[in-house]
C-alpha positions in Angstrom: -10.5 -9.9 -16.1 -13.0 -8.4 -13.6 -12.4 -5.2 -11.9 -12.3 -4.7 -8.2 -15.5 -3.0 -6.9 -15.0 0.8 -6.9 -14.9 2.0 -3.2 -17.6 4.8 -3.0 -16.4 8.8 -2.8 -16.8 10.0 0.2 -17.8 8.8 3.9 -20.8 10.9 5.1 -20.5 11.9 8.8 -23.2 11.5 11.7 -24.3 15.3 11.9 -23.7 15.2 15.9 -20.1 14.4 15.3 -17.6 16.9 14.7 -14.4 15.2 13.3 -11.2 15.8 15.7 -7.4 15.4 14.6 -6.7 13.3 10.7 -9.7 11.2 9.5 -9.5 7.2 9.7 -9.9 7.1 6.2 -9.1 10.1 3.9 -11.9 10.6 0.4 -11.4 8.5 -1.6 -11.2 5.9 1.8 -8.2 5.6 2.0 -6.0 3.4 3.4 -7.2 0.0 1.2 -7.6 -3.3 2.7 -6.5 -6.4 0.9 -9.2 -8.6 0.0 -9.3 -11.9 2.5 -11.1 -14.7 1.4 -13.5 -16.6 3.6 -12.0 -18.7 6.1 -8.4 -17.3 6.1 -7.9 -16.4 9.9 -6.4 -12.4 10.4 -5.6 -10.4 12.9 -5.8 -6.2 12.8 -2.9 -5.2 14.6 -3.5 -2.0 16.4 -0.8 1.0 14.8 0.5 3.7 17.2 1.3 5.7 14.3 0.0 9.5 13.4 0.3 8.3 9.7 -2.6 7.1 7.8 -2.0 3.4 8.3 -4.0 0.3 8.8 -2.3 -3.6 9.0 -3.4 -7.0 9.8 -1.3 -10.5 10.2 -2.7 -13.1 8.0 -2.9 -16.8 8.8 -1.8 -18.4 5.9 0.4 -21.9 5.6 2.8 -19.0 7.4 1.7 -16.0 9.2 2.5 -12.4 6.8 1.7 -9.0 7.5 -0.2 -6.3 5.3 0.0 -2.8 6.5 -1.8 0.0 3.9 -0.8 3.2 4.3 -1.8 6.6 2.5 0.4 9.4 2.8 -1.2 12.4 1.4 0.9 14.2 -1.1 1.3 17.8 1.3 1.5 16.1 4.6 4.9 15.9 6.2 6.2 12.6 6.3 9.9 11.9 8.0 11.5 8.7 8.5 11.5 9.0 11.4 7.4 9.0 11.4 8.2 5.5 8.4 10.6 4.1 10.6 7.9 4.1 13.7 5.3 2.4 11.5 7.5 -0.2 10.5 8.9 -1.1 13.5 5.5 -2.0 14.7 5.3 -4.5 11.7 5.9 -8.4 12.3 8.0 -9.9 9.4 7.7 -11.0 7.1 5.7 -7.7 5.8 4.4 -6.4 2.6 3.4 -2.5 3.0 1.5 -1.5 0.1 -0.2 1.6 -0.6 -0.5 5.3 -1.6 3.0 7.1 -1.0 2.5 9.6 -3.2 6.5 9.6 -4.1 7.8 10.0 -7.1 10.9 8.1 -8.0 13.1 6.7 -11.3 13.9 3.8 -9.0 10.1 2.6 -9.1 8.9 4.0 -12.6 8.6 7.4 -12.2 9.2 10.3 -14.4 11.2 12.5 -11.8 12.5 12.6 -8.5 10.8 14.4 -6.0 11.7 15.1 -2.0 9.2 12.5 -0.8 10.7 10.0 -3.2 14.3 10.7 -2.1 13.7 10.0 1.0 12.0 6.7 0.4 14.3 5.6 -1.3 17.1 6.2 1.4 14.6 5.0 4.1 14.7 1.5 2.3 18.1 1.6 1.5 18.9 2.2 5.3 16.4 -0.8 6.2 17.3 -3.1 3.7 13.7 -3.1 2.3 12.7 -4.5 -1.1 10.6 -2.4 -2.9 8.6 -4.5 -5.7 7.3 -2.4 -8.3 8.3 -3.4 -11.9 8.1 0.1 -13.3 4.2 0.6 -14.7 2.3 3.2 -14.2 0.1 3.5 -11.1 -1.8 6.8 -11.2 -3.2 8.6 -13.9 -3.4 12.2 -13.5 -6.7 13.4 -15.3 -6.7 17.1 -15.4 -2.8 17.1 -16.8 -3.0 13.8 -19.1 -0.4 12.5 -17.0 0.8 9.6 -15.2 2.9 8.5 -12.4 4.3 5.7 -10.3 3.2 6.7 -6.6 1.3 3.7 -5.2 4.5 1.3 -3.7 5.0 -2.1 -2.9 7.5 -2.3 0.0 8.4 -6.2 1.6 10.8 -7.1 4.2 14.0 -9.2 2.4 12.8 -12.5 3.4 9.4 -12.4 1.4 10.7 -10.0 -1.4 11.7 -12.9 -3.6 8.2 -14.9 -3.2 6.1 -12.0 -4.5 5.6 -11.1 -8.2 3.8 -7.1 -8.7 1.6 -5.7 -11.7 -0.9 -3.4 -11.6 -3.9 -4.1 -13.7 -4.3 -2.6 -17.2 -7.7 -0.6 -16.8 -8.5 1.7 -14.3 -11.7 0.1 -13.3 -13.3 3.7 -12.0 -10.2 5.2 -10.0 -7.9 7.0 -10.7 -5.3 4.3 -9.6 -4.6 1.2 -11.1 -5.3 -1.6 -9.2 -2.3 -3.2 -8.0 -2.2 -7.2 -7.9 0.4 -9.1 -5.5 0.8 -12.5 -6.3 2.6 -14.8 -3.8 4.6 -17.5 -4.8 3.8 -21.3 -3.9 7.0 -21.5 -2.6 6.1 -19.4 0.7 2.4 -20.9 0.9 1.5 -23.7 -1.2 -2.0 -25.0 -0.6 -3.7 -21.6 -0.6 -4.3 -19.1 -2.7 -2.2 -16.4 -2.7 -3.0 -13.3 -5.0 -4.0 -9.8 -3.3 -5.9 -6.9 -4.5 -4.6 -3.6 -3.3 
């Protein structure tokens, strides 16, 4: 199996611009954008949203939205700030991306304050999260790994989409995460994302 390209490190800026307020795209660039094949027809969809966000609606025998977000692990994220984002989301949805939450309920070692509060948020929402429990982050200066990088879909696509992250880290320090729908929601394309 081929790995994804690696994204490059860092973004240089023009040296007449001085950056204001959080950075479209974090180092690594951050949030990822799901590979579209040639002549599928998308749409960005413009996010009012002070989180690190980007999402599209994709033309596909039905229309589906991907939003990627990155939530750096020291920022403040409420639910209320989740809840926003969502909201702005056509269903069916898939948001996939960097939380940087640790929970048991997604493969993680331990519980932390971020990952509580996910989980509620999704309980409250009746959101599906899809991870199967592997590994998505591999921790190099502790030998470590961890589950942060999440999978979320809205109930009516949940059960159309099968999740596994790839089994080499191709140059990150995230596993690449591969989202596979099923024919059942669109059956004369094809349907597998890389995140």
């Amino acid at each position: 199996m081929e790995c994804p390209p690696s994204p490059s490190k860092s973004r240089p800026q023009p040296p007449a611009m001085k950056p204001q307020g959080p950075p479209p795209y974090p180092s690594p660039p951050y949030p990822f954008t799901p590979e579209v094949r040639n002549g599928t027809r998308f749409s960005e969809i413009d996010l009012k949203t002070g989180l690190h966000a980007a999402a599209a609606t994709i033309s596909l025998e039905k229309t589906l939205t991907v939003c990627s977000p990155y939530l750096p692990p020291n920022s403040l994220v409420s639910k209320l700030s989740l809840a926003e984002l969502f909201e702005q989301l056509p269903k069916p949805f898939l948001v996939l991306g960097d939380f940087n939450a640790h929970s048991p309920a997604w493969g993680d070692s331990r519980r932390d304050g971020r990952g509580r509060m996910l989980e509620e948020f999704t309980a409250e929402n009746d959101l599906i999260i899809l991870n199967s429990g592997e590994q998505t982050f591999v921790h190099s200066a502790y030998h470590s790994t961890s589950a942060i990088d999440l999978a979320v879909a809205s109930p009516s696509i949940a059960a159309e989409c099968s999740w596994a992250a790839h089994s080499d880290l191709c140059g990150s320090d995230h596993f690449p995460i591969f989202l596979t729908l099923s024919s059942n929601f669109c059956s004369n394309v094809n349907t597998s994302f890389n995140f």
